[in-house]
C-alpha positions as CSV (number, residue, x, y, z in Angstrom):
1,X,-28.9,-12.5,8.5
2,X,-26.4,-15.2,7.7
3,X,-26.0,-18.0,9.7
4,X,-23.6,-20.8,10.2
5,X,-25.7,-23.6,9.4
6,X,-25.5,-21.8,5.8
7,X,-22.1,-22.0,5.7
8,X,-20.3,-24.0,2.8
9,X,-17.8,-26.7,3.8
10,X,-14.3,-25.1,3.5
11,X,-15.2,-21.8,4.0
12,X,-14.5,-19.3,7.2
13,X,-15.9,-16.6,8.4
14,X,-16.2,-14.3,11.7
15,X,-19.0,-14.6,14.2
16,X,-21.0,-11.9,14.9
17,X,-23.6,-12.8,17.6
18,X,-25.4,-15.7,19.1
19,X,-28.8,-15.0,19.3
20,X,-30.8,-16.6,22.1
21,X,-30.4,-16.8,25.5
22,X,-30.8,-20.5,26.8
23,X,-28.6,-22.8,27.9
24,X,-27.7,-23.7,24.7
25,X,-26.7,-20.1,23.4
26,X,-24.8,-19.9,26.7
27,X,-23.1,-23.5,26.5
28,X,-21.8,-22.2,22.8
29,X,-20.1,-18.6,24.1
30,X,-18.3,-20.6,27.4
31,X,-17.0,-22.9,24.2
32,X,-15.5,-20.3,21.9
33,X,-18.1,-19.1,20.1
34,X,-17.9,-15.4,20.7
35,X,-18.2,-12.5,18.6
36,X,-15.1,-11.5,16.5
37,X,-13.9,-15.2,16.6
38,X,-13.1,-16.6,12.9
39,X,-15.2,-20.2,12.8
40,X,-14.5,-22.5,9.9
41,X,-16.7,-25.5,8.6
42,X,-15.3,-28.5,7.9
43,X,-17.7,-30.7,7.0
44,X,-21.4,-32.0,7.8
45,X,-22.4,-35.6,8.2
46,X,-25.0,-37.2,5.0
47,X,-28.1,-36.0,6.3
48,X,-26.6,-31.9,7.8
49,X,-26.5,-33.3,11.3
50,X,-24.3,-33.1,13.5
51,X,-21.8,-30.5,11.2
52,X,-17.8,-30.2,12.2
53,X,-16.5,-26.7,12.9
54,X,-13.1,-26.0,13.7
55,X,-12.9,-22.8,16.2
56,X,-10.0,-21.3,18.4
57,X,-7.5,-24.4,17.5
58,X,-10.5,-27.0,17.9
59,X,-12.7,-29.1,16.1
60,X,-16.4,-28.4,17.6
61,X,-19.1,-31.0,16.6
62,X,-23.0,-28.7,16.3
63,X,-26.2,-29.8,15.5
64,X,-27.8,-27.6,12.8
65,X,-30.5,-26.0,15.0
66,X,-27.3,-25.1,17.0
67,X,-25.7,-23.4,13.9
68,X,-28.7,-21.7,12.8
69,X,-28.3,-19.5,16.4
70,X,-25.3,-18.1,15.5
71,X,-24.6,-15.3,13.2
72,X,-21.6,-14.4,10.8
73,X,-20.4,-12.2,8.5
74,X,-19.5,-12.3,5.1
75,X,-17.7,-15.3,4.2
76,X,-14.2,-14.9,4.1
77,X,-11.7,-17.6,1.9
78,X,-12.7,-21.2,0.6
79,X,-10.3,-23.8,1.1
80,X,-11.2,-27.3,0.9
């Protein structure tokens, strides 16, 4: 299983579930996160934490624990 919090800066891919079901898990599907939706990293801060996503048009800040819930599929382009 790949994850997003594996995800290199740059690079997109398509989400495939969010595992879990807390608040959290819930929090991220009312914000976007949902399967078939193409995610993108942008960029993580020094230390991994908090990492930038952009995601339906929007920039979405996630803490790694955060990105490590949700699963993608094979990465699709790099672009930095």
């Amino acid at each position: 299983m790949t994850t997003l919090r594996e995800l290199p800066a740059g690079s997109a891919a398509k989400v495939i579930r969010v595992h879990g079901d807390g608040v959290v898990s819930k929090r991220l599907m009312e914000m976007g996160v949902i399967p078939g939706t193409e995610i993108r990293m942008i960029k993580s801060a020094p230390f991994g934490d908090p990492m930038q996503v952009r995601i339906l048009g929007y920039s979405l800040a996630l803490r790694r624990n955060e990105a490590a819930s949700i699963e993608i599929a094979a990465m699709l382009t790099s672009r930095v």
